[in-house]
N, C-alpha and C positions, 0 to 999 in steps of 0.2 A: 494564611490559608487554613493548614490545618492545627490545632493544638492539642498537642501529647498529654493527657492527664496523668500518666504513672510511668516510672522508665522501666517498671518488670517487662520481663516476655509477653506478657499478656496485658496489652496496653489499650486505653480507653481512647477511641477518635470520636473526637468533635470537629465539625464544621462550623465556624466561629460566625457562618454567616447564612446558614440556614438551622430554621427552628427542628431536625431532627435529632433524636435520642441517642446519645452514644453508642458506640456499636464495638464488641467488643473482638480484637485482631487477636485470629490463633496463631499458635508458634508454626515455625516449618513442618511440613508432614499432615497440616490438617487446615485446607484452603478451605476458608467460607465460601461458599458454591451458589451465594443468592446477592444481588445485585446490592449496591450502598447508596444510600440517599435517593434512589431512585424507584420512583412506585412501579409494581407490576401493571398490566392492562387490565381494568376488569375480565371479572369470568363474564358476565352477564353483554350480549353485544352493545357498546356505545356509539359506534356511527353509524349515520345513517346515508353518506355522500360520499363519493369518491376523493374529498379532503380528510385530512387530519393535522391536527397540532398538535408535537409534543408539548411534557411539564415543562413549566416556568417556576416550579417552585424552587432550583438548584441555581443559583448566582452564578452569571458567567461572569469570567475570569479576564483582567484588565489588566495582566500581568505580560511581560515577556517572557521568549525564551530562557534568556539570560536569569532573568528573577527566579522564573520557577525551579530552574537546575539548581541556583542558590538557596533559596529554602529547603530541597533537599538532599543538599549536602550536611545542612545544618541539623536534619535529622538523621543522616544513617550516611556519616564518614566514615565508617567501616567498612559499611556494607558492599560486596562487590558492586558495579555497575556494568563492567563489559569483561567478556571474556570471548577470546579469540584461540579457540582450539586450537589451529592449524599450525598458528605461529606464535604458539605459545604469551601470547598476553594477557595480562591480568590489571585491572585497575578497580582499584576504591573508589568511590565516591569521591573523597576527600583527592586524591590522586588524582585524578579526572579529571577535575575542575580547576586544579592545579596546572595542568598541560592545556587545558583548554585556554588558562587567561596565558599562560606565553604563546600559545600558539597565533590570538587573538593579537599580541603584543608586537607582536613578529610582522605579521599581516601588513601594521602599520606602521612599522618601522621599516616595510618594502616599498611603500609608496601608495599601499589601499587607503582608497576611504569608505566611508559613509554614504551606503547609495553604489557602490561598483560593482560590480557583477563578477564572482567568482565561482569558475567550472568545475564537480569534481566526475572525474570519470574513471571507472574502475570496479572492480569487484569489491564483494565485499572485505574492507580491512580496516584495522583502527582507526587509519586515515582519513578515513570518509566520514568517521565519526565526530573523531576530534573536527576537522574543518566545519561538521555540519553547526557543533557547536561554537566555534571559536569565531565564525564568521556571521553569528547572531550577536555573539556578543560586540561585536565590533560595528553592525549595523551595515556588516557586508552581506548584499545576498545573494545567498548559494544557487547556484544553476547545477540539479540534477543532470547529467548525460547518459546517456543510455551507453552501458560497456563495449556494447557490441555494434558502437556509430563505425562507419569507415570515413572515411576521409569527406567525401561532399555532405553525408548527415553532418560531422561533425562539423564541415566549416561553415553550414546553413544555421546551426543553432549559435555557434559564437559570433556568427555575424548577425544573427536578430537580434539576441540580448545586448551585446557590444561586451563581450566578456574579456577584461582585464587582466584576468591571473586565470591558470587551469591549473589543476592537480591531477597528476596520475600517477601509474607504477610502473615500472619499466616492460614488463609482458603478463598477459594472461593466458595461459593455455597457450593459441598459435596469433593472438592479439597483439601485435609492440604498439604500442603507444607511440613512442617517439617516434617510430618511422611513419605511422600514420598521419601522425602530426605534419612532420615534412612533407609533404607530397602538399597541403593546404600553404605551408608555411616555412619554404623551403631557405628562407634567410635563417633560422632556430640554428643551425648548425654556426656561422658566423656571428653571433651576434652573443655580447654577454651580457650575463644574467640581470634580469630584470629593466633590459635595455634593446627588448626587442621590435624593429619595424618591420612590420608585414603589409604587403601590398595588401593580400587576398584577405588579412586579418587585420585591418589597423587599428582597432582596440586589444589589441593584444598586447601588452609588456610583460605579463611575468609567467615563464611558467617553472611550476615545481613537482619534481619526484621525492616519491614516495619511499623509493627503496635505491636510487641510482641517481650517480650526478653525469649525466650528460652534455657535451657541446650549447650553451643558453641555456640551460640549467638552471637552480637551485636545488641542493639536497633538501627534505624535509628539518633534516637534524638544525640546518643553517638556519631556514625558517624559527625554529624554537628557540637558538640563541643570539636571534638577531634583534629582539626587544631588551631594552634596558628598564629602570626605572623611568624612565621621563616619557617609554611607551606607556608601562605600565599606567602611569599620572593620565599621559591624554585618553587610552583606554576606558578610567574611571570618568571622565570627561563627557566620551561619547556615548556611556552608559546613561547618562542625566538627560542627553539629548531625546534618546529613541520614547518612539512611541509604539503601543501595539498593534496601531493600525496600520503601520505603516510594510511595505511590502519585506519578507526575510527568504520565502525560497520562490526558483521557479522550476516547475516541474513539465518538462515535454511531454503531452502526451501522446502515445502510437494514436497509430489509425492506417486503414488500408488504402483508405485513396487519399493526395496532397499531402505535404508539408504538415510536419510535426508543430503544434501552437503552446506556447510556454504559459500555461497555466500559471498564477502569479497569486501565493498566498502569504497574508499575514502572520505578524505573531497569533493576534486575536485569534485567525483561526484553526492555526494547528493546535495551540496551546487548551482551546478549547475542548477540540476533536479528542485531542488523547487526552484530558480531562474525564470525558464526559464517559471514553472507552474503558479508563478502569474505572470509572464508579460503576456502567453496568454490569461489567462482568465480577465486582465486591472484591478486589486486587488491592483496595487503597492500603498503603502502608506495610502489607504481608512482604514477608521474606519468599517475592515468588521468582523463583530460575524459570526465564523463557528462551526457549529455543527458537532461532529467529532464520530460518533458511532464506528466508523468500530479500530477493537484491533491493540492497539501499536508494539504489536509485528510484525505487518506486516507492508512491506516498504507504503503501501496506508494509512495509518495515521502518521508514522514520519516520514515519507520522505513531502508527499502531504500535510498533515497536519502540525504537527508540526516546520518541518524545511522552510515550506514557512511561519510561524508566526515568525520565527527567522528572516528571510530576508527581508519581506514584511510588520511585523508590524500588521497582523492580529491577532484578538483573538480565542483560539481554546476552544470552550465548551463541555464537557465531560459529558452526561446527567446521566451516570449510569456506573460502572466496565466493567458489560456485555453488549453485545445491550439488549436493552429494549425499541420497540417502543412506546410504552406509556411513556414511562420517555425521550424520544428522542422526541417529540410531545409537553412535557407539557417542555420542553429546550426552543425550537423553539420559542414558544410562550412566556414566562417567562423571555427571556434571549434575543428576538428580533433578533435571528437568519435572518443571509440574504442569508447565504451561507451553503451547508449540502457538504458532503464528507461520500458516502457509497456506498455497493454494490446494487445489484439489488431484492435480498430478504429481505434488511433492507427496501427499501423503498415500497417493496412489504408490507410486514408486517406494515409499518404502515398506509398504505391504508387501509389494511384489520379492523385496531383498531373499534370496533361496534360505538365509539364514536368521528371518524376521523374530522367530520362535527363540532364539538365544541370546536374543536383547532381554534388560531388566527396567522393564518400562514403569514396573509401578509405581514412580513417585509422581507419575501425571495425573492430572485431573481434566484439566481441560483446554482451552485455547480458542482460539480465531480458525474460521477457513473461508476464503473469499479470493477476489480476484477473476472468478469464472464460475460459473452455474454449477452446483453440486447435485448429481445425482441422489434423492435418497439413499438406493440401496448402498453407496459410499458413501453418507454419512452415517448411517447404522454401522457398517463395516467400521470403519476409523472408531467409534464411539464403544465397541464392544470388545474389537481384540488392541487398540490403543491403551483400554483402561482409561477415557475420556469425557466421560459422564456428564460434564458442565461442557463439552466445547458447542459452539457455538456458531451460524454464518453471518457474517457483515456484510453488506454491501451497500456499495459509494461509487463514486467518480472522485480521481484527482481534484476534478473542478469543484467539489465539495468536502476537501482537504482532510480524506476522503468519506468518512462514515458517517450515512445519514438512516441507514436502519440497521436493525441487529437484535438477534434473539436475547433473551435472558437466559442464564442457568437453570435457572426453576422450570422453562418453557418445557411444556411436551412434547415427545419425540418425535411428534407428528407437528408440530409448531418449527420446531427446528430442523424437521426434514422436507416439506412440503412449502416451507416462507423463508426470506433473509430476516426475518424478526419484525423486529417493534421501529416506530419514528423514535427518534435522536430529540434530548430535551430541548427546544432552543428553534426546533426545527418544523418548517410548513412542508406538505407532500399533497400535491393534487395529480389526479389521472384525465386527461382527456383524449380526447381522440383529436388525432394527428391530422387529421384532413379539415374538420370544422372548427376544433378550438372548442367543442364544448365540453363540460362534464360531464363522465360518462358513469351511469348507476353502479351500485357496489359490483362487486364481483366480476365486472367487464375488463376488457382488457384496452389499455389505451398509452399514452405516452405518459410516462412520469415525470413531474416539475419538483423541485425542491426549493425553498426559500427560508430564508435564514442567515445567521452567524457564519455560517459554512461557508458560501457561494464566495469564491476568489472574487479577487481584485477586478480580474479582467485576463486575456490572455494578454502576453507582452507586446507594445508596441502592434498592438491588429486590433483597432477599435470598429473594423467590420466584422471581422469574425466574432468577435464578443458579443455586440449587438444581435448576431445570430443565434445565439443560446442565450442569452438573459437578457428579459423583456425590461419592458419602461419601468413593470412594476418590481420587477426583481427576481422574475423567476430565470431559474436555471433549467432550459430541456434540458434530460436528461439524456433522448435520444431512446431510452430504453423501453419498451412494452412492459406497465407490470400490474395489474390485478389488485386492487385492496378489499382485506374484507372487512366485514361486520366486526369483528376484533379491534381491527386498526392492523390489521398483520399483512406485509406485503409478500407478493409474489412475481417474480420478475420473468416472463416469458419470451422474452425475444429482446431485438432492436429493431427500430421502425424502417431502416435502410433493408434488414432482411427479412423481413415479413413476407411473406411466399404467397402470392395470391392465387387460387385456380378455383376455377368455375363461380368466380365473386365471392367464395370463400376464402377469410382469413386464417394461412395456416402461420405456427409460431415457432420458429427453430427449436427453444428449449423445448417442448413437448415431444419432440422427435425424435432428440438428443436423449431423452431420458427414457424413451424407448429403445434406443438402440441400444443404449447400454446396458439392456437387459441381454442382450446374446453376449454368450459364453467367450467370445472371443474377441469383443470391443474394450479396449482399456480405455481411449477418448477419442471424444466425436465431436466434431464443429459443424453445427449447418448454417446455411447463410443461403438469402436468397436472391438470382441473377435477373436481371430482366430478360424477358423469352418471350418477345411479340403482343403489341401493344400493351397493355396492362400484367399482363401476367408471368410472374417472375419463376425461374424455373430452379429448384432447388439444388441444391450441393453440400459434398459429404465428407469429409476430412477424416478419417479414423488413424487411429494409431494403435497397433496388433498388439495383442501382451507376448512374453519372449516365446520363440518357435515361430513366429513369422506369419503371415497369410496362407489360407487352407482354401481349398477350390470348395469346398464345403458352406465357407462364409460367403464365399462369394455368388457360389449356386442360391443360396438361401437367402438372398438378398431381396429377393423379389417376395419369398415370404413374409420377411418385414413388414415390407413396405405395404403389403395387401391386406395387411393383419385386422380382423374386422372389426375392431373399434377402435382403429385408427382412421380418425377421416379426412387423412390426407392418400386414404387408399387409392393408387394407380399411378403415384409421382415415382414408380420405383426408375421410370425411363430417365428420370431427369436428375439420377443419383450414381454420377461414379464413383467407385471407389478408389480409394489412392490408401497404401500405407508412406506413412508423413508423419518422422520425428522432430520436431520442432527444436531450435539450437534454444538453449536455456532458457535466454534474456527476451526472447520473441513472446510477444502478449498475443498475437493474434494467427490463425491459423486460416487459411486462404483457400477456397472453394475454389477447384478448377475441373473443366470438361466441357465437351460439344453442347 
């Protein structure tokens, strides 16, 4: 992939397989801040329709998981790759990949194969790491769980997938695992290890802990010494077999109405995705410490996180299991963070911390922020008192594993405050409007489609649902409203299920949203829109108060908002109640309720 011209600190990368010029990698403390191999948008406007294509001049990659974490081990076995604040772990490169093949060894010295479906569920900890790797390399794939399933989510997703083996840790916070477990799987108690039959669950045989050996059990530590050499052999074995196309995670994803659908992506395309995520953001091969808050179980930390430390050689630091912005603050500083990856309520919350000001954040530059619509005046915020100059917004879907646009470092502040960026190399983006299927002129707002390297498998096992979002020709709805301009730079304004219709005007949640949190007293806001008599859908307001609570003041002055005169969704203030509504961590989505 790539080749080292010099071993100094200051070393020469070549891309062995595109015609670009060396580029040369600074030492720690001085991150190049402009994108690698990858062209800026022109200044001058290039499109002229509601399509775009990304470059094709950047080789995608035809490698696996497994491969690419090998190559670079083979460049920076020293160099950390994970570190876990909380519970004190540390691992090398060279370390890492070490526990990964026993881990991998183990697997199949328990009775996995190739093709089984293995659950991991739990917060953030080594564990979820190491499996996420060790069950690529063995051509097992990983089924993300959401931490916070109870018992019917839980036994609805391991009964789609037909999931074989689970991973957990004996409790999070007021979460036990294993008790939750029984309640789906109430034979676990009688039954030994790796010799489990469940009515409710009958692909189920193995399950393992993480930190406890329970009643059907496995300890993790058993798992790592239960591969010998004759695993390790078949191991290398089934390394020869795999292919990149072939499926290695599957990702549930939320949604507010129906059944969670297990999104289903390849090596090809995560391997891609974080490929393609540190050449934009010019991360390849630097000594960069990234602060990774945001949970494994979703594609924005092991796809953006994790699998760009696989390909890139970055370190991923892990401040705490759950977010925790004080324990994500005392990382940064402690651990010389240069790079953060989170959404826009983690780095809300750690502005908010009373003791923000006694952090020593300087060694950041910049990072990711995505997962939900950033207000500008919070990315100005984050970008000025973070000391974040290069960070940057992404935005994707799971189902596009997950990053299909994203600003540059170089982008103006009004580029990276006002759009999620630029199209993804590799990658097609068309806007049309939802009702007719046509293209709709620049700067309109309409539904967006993605085609490309990205677009998964399929969801698992629902070849209705899939058909549903990817057409004959290959596109992916998106589901989401978003705006392209003259640049090529997208703007993402809503989703099509809430689009607020009154008086045959189209109103757009996120415009709403980013007014509201102009008052003083809004830290975040979700709108979404209900249907409210034939056609016309009647708006809702989700806010969450910064600390000191709800003031009859906010709520008096509601109706000013809402009347605000260049706002022309003026007079929906009837159809906005207010709620204060703290969302429990691991929750992606916040729920409009009222008459």
């Amino acid at each position: 992939m790539y080749q080292i011209a010099s071993p100094s600190s200051f070393r020469a990368l070549t891309c062995s397989q595109c015609p670009c010029p060396p580029v040369v990698l600074q030492p720690p403390g001085s991150w190049v801040t402009h994108a690698l191999h990858t062209k800026m948008p022109s200044v001058s406007p290039k499109v002229t329709n509601s399509y775009i294509q990304g470059p094709t001049d950047i080789p995608l990659l035809d490698k696996t998981v497994g491969q690419c974490l090998e190559e670079t081990v083979e460049r920076f076995p020293d160099r950390e790759a994970l570190v876990f604040c909380r519970d004190g772990v540390r691992k090398t490169f060279a370390q890492f990949k070490e526990e990964v093949d026993q881990a991998a060894a183990g697997l199949l010295a328990l009775g996995l194969r190739k093709g089984d479906r293995l659950g991991m569920w739990g917060p953030n900890k080594y564990e979820w790491v190491l499996m996420q790797f060790a069950t690529a390399q063995a051509g097992i794939i990983l089924v993300s769980v959401n931490p916070a399933y109870q018992a019917s989510e839980l036994e609805f997703v391991l009964r789609k997938v037909g999931c074989k083996a689970l991973v957990f840790p004996n409790q999070f916070k007021t979460q036990k695992y294993y008790d939750v477990l029984k309640q789906s799987c109430p034979e676990l108690e009688k039954c030994s290890p790796g010799g489990i039959k469940s009515k409710r669950l009958p692909d189920l045989s193995i399950v393992i802990m993480c930190d406890s050996k329970l009643p059907g059990t496995f300890h993790m530590n058993e798992v790592m010494q239960a591969g010998d050499s004759s695993h390790l052999k078949q191991l290398r074995a089934v390394q020869q077999t795999l292919s990149c196309n072939e499926p290695i995670n599957i990702q549930f994803t939320s949604g507010t109405t129906g059944s969670p659908k297990g999104a289903t992506l390849s090596h090809r395309n995560i391997v891609n995705n974080a490929n393609l995520v540190g050449l934009r953001l010019g991360i390849t091969g630097q000594e960069i410490r990234c602060g990774l808050p945001a949970p494994l179980y979703h594609c924005l930390a092991s796809v953006g996180g994790c699998m760009v430390m696989a390909l890139h050689g970055t370190s991923c630091i892990f401040s705490s299991p759950g977010f925790e912005g004080k324990a994500l603050l005392e990382a940064v500083s402690r651990e010389k963070c240069s790079f953060l990856l989170g959404t826009p309520t983690m780095f809300i919350d750690m502005l908010s911390q009373p003791d923000f000001d006694s952090y020593d954040l300087s060694t950041l530059r910049g990072g990711i922020i995505g997962g939900s619509s950033v207000p500008p005046e919070i990315m100005k915020t984050i970008i000025t008192k973070m000391h974040m100059p290069a960070l940057v917004v992404a935005y994707g879907t799971t189902e596009n594993s997950p990053v299909t646009f994203m600003g540059f470092p170089d982008d103006s502040i009004d580029q990276r405050t006002e759009t999620v960026g630029y199209i993804f190399p590799h990658t097609e983006a068309k806007i049309e409007d939802p009702e007719t299927g046509q293209s709709v002129p620049l700067n309109t707002p309409g539904e967006l489609q993605i085609r490309g390297y990205c677009v998964m498998l399929g969801y698992w096992n629902d070849p209705a649902k899939t058909s549903e979002v990817i057409t004959a020709e290959g596109w992916y709805k998106t589901g989401d409203i978003g705006v392209l301009n003259e640049h090529g730079y997208c703007k993402i304004v809503g989703r099509c299920k809430d689009m607020i219709i009154r008086g045959g005007e189209n109103i757009y949640p996120a415009e709403l949203e980013q007014f509201l949190h102009t008052h003083p007293k809004v830290e975040e806001v979700q709108v979404s829109g209900r249907r409210w008599g034939g056609d016309i859908s009647k708006g809702h307001t989700v806010h969450l108060s910064r600390p000191g609570g709800w003031c009859e003041g906010f709520k008096d002055g509601r109706r000013d908002l809402c009347l605000h005169p260049t706002a022309g969704w003026a007079g929906l203030e009837g159809g906005f109640p207010v709620l204060s509504f703290l969302p429990d961590q691991y929750t992606q989505w916040l729920l409009g309720t009222g008459g």
